[in-house]
N, C-alpha and C positions, 0 to 999 in steps of 0.2 A: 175285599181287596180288589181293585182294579184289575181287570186279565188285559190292558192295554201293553205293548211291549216298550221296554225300558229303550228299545233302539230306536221309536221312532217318537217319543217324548221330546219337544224341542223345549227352549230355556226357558227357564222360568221369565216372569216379566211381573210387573207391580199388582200386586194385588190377587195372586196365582197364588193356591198350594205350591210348597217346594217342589223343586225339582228331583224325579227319585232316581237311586242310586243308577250308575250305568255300570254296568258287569261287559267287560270285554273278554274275562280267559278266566277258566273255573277249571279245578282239578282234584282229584284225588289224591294221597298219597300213596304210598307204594301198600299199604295193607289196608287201605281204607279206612282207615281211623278217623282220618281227617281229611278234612277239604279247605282250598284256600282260593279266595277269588280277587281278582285283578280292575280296578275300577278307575274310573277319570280322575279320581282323588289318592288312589294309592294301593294298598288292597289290606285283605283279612284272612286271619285261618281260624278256624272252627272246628270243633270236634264235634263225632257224630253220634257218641253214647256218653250223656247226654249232650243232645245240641248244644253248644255252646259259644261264642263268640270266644276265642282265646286270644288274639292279639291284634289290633290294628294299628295300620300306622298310615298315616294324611300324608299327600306331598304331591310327586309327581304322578302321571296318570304310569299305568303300568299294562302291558299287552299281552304278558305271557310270564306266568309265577309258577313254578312245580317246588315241592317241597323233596326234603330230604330225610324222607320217612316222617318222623315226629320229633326230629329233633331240631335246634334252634340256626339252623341252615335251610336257607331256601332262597332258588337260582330266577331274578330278576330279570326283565327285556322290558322296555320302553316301549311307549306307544307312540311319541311324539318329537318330530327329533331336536326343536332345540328345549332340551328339556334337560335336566340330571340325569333321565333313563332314557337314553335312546333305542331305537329298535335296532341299530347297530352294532350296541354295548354288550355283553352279558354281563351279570353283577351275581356275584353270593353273599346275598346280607345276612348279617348276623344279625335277628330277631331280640336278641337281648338286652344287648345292645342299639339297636337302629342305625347301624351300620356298613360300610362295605368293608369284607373281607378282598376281594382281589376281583378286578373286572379285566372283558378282553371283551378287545376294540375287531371289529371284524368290517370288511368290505361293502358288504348290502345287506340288505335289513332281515334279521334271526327269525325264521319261520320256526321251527321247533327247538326244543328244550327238554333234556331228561336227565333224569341223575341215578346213580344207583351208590352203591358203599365204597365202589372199586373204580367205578366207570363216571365219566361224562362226555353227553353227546349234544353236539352243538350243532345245528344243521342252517343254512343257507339255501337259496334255490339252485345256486352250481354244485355245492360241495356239502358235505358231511364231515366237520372234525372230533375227533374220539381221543378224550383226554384221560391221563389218571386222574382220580380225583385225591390222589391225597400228595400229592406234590407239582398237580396241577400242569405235568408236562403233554404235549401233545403227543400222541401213540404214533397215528397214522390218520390218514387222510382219504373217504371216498367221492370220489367223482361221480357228479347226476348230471343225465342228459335227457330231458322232456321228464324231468319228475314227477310226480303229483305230488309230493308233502304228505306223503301218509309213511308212519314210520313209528314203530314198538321197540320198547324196552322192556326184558325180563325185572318185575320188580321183586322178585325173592334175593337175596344174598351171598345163594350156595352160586347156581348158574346166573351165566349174565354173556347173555343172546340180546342181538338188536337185528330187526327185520325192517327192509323200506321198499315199497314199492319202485318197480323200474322204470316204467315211464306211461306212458298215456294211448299206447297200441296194442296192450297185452293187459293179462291179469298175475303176472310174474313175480315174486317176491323172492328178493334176496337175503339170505340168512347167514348173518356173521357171528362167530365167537369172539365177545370184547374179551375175554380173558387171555387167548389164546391171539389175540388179534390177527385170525383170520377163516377167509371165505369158509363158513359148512357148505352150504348148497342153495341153487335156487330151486322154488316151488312153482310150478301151473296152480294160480290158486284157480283162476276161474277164467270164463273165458273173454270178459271183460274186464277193461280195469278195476283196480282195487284201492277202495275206498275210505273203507275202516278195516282197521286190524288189533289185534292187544294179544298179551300172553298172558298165562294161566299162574301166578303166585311162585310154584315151583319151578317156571319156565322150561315145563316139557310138553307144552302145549299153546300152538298158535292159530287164535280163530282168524279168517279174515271173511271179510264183503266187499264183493262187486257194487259198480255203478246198478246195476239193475235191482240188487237186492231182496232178490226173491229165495236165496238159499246163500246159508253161511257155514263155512267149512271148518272145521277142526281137523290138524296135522300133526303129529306128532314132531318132538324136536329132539335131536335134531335131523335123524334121518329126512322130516319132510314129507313123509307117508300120511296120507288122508284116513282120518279112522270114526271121525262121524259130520254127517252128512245134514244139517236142521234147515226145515225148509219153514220158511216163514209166510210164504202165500206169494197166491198168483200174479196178481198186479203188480206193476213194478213200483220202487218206493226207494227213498234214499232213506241208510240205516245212521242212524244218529249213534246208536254209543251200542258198545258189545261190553261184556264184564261176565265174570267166572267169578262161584263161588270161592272162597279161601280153598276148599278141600276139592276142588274141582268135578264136585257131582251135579254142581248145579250151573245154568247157565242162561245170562238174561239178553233181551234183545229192544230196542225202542227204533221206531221210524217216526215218519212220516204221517202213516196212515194213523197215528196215533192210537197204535197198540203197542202194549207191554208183553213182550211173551218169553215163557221161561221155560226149559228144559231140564227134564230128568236124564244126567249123562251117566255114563260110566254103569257099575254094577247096578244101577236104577233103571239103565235105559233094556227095553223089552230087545229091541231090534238093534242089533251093530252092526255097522257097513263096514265093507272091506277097504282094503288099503289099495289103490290104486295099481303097485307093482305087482299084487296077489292078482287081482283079475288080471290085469295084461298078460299073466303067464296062461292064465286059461281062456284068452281071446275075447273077454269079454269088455274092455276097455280099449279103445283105441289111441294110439298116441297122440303128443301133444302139435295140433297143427301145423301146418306150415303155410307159408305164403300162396304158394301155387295150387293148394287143395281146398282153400278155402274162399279159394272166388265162384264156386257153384254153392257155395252153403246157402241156408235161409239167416236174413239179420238177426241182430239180435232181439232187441224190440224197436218201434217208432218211437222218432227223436220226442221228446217232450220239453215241457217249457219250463224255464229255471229261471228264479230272479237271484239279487243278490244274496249269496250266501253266508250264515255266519254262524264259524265253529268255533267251538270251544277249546279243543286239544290240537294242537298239529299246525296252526296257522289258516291263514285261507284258503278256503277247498276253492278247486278249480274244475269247474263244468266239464263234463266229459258227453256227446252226443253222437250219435253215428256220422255225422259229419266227421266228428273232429278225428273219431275213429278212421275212417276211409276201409273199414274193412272187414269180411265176414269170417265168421271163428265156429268152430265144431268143437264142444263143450268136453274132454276129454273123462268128464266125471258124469257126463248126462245119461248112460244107462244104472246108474249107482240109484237106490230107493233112498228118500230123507225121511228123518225122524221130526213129525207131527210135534209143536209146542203142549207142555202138560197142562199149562195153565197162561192165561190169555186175559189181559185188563184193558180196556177202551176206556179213553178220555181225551178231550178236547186239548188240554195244555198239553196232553205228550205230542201231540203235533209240533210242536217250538222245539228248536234248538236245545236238547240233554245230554246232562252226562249218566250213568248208571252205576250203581253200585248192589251188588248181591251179597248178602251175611247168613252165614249160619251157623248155629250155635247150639247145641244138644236139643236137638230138634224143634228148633226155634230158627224161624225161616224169615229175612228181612229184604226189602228191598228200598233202595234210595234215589230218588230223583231229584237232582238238580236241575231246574230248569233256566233259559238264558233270563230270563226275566225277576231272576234270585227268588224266584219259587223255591220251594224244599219241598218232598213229597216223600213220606213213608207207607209202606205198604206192608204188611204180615200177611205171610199165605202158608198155604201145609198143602204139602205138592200129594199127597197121599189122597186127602180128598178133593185135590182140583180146586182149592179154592182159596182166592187172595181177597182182603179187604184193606181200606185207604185207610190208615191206622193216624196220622199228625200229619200237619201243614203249619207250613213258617214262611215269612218271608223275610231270607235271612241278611238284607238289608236295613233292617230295622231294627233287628240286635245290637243288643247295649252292652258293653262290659259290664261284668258282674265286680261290684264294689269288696274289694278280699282286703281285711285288715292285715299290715305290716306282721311276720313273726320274726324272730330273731331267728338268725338259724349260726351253725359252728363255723367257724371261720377254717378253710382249708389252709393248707402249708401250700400248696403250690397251685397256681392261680392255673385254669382252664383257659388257654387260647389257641386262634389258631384252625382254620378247616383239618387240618391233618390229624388234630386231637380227637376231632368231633368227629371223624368218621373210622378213627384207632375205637372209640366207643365203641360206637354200631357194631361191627365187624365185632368185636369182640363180646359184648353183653345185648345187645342189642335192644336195648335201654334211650329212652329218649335224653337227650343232651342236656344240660341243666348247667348254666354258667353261675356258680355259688358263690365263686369269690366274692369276698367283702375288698372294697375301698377305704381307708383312714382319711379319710376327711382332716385338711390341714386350714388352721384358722392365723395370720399374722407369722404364718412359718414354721407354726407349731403345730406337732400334732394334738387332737382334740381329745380328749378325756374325761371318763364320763363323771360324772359329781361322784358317784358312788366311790369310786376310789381315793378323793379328796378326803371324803367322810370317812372313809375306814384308816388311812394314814391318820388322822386328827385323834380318831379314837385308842390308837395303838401308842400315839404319843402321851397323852392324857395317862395310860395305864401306867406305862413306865415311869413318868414321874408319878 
């Protein structure tokens, strides 16, 4: 398999292998089952026990797809604007259909996209609008000033927290209750801005990373209190993708430097750091800076070089350097000790653009690499002995649907439609959506009728005479 990247592939021309597929926007779902990717041609979802291609649909190109867990709802954005999908538009097509359920038409072009069973969060580079999702009304509305586009959704069901970074001079994250629709608290996560962030399955846990990416923090939610500390190495590095096991003992990391590195948290982990308001009461943390105490600090690090950038979840990342910073910061967490990664994998493609995903399962330990170049990468490791091996590789643009003969199945009384049905499901069985209804096919105004019943009337007449 060619390791050339799919972004800088120009057209094909006569006499040229095809042209391969382009991946613009790749994502997980909310339990990581499944994944769905975004292409010049339209996009696809796949499940990830067994890989499999589940659905595709050709058309317009597509810049940002998130699904709605594993059911047959998943939230559309356009890459191109005079297209059917604008980057303007938001769309919930129905998968079963190949359909739109209901689109909103917005001002400037949709940088993020998330969905949860209760919530939907639409984001812009001025604003943030937070919808219900099962009647689709708009909740409330937050206002961004110098944002970066970095912004989490709790994807469990019970809580449902949405975290965004504040702007492009601090490493401050703000933490709202979509249920409650309103402010918990903001966080010092670090003392540059913040980059990457995600929460933890059950959303009482929000990691985030700085520009610099030398250490990534876990906070409790929603207090906000800092309770482990993983430091990833010295050099600084930009963090491609963070992701928490299901049961939150495990915890993965990918950059730049093109290392894999995973964490033993919680009752695994040997050493746990304290919470930030615990030291301050015993003077060992200092508070969170301010303007005028922070022009005798030492920088953070020297500016380095960035070309253009291209991410997968959140939109376009936006370069952050001590220029753009204008300013020196005192790390309010830099006397705290980080906890050492358990297990550590070097490879040449985790350098490119990934997303991650962590499994475990009666101790059976997985890890998943999507890379931007529709790589697939599995890995099995056992944190006990320290040690992961490269388990399957795909490249999962070249996946075919798998050819399934027609079954008959029971016709329902009452037909499945409707977003509001589909996520009455969720919320209650939490069950993937499955649109079963049968159609009667009408022939010259008639309905259509199968022989079998011609033949059984003919026989019952026959008897009686």
């Amino acid at each position: 398999v060619s390791t050339q990247s799919t972004w800088d592939i120009k057209k094909n021309k006569g006499g040229m292998e095809p042209e391969k597929e382009v991946i613009n926007y790749c994502s997980f779902n909310q339990d990581k089952s499944c994944f769905a990717i975004g292409t010049n041609n339209g996009f696809k979802i796949f499940s990830v026990a067994p890989l499999m291609l589940m659905h595709s649909y050709e058309g317009e190109a597509v810049g940002i797809i998130e699904m709605l867990y594993a059911t047959n709802i998943v939230a559309i954005v356009g890459k191109n604007d005079r297209a059917k999908f604008t980057p303007r538009r938001f769309c919930l097509w129905d998968t079963n259909n190949d359909e739109s359920r209901t689109e909103i038409a917005c001002n400037s072009p949709i940088t993020f996209v998330k969905l949860h069973n209760s919530r939907m969060v639409i984001a812009v580079k001025e604003k943030i609008d937070i919808y219900s999702i099962l009647n689709l009304a708009k909740l409330f509305t937050i206002d961004l000033e110098n944002s970066l586009g970095r912004f989490a959704l709790t994807p469990g069901r019970d809580n449902c927290y949405f975290a965004y970074s504040t702007d492009t001079h601090s490493g401050q994250v703000v933490l709202y209750s979509l249920t409650n629709c309103t402010k918990e608290t903001e966080i010092v996560a670090h003392a540059s801005p913040v980059l990457q962030m995600t929460f933890n399955f059950t959303g009482d846990k929000l990691a985030t990373a700085s520009c610099n990416g030398s250490v990534v923090r876990i906070f409790s939610i929603p207090k906000g209190q800092m309770i482990y500390s993983l430091k990833r190495g010295i050099k600084k590095a930009e963090i491609h993708s963070l992701s928490f096991s299901p049961s939150s003992d495990l915890f993965g990391i990918t950059s730049t430097r093109g290392t894999l590195h995973i964490y033993q948290i919680g009752k695994g982990q040997k050493e746990e750091t304290k919470s930030k308001p615990e030291l301050k009461e015993k003077g060992e943390v200092p508070s969170a800076p301010s303007t005028a105490e922070t022009k005798k600090e030492t920088p953070i690090e020297e500016e380095t070089k960035h070309e253009d950038h291209w991410c997968f979840c959140g939109g376009p990342l936006q370069f952050i350097t001590n220029n753009t910073l204008g300013l020196f910061y005192t790390d309010p967490y830099s006397t705290l000790t980080s906890a050492k990664s358990t297990i550590q994998f070097n490879a040449e493609y985790i350098k490119d653009e990934n997303i991650l995903a962590i499994h475990s399962h009666e101790g059976s330990n997985k890890a998943i690499l999507l890379c931007k170049n529709g790589m697939y990468y599995e890995f099995n490791f056992d944190i006990t002995a320290e040690k992961i091996t490269e388990a399957a590789t795909a490249d999962i643009t070249k996946l075919k649907m798998e050819e399934v003969e027609d079954e008959p199945e029971e016709q329902e009384g009452e037909e499945k439609a409707g977003i509001g049905r589909a996520v009455e499901e969720i919320a209650g069985t939490g069950r993937a959506v499955e649109d079963k209804s049968k159609e009667i096919k009408k022939v010259d105004g008639t309905e259509k009728v199968f022989p079998q019943v011609y033949f059984f009337s003919l026989m019952m007449t026959l008897i009686l005479i």
